[in-house]
C-alpha positions as CSV (number, residue, x, y, z in Angstrom):
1,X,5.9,2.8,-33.1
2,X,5.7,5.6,-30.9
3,X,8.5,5.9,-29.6
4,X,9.7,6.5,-33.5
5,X,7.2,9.5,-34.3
6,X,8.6,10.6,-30.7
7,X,12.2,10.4,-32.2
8,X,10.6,12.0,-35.2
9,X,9.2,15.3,-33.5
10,X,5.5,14.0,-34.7
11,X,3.9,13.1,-31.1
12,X,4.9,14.2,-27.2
13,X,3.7,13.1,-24.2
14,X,0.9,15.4,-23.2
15,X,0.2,14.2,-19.4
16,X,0.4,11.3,-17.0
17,X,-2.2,9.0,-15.8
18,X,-2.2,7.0,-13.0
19,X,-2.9,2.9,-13.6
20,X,-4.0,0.4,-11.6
21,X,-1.4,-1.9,-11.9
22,X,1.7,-0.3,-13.3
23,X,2.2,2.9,-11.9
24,X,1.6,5.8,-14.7
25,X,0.3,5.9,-18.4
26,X,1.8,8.0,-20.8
27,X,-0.9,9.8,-22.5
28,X,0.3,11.0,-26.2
29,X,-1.0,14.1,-28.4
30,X,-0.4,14.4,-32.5
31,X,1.7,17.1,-33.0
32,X,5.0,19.3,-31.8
33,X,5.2,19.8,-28.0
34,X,7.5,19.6,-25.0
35,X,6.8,16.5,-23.3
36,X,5.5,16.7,-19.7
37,X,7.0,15.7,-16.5
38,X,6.4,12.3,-15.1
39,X,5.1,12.5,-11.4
40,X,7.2,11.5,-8.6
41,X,6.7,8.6,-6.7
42,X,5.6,8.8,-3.4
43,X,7.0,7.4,-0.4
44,X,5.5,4.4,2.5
45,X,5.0,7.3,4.4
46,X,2.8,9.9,2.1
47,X,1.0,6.9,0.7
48,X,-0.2,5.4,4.5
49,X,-1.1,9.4,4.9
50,X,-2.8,9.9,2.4
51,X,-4.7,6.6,2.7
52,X,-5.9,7.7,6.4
53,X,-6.8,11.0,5.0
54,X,-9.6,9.3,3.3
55,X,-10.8,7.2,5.9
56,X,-14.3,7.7,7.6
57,X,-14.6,7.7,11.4
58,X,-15.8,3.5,11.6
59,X,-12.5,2.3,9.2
60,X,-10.3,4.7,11.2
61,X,-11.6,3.2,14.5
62,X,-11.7,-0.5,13.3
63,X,-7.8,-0.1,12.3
64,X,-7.3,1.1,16.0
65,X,-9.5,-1.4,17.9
66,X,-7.2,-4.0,15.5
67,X,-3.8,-2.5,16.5
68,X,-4.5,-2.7,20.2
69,X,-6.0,-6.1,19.4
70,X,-2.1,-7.0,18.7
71,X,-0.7,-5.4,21.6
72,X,-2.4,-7.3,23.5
73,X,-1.3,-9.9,25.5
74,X,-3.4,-13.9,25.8
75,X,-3.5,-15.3,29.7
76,X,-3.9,-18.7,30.5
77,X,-6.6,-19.5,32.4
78,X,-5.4,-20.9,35.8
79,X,-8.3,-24.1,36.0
80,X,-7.0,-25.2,32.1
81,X,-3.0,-24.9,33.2
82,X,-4.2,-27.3,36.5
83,X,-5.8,-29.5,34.3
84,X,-3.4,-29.9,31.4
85,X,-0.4,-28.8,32.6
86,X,1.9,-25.5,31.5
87,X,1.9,-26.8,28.0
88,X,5.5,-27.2,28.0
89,X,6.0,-30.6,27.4
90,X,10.4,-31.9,28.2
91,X,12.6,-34.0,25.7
92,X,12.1,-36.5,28.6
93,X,8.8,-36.7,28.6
């Protein structure tokens, strides 16, 4: 239905807001206008930015302490691989 008053010059799209779930709302006024612009949308790389921006000193450090958590690199203890083995076990075996 509104897209037909839009075809008839009776309503325009006055702004943009942003939804949860499906990106951006129309939001429609009565009367003759020009329609507005619908925002760009923004890149992987603006969006992690912009996320980071808003992070506090503890989140910003708990995403660190978690990234070098990955690097990171798991040892065998020596007294386990003597009593168990490698861990490697052959087809033959």
């Amino acid at each position: 239905m509104l897209h037909k008053l839009k075809d008839e010059g009776s309503v325009h799209i006055q702004s943009w807001r942003r939804a949860q779930a499906n990106g951006w709302i129309a939001v429609w006024r009565y009367g003759i206008g020009v329609d507005a612009k619908k925002p760009e949308p923004l890149s992987n790389k603006a969006r992690v930015k912009k996320c980071r921006e808003r992070e506090n000193i503890e989140e910003k450090e708990f995403r660190l302490a978690r990234q070098r958590q990955l690097k990171r690199k798991v040892k065998r203890d020596p007294l386990t691989a003597a009593f168990y083995g490698s861990g490697y076990s052959s087809p033959a075996d």
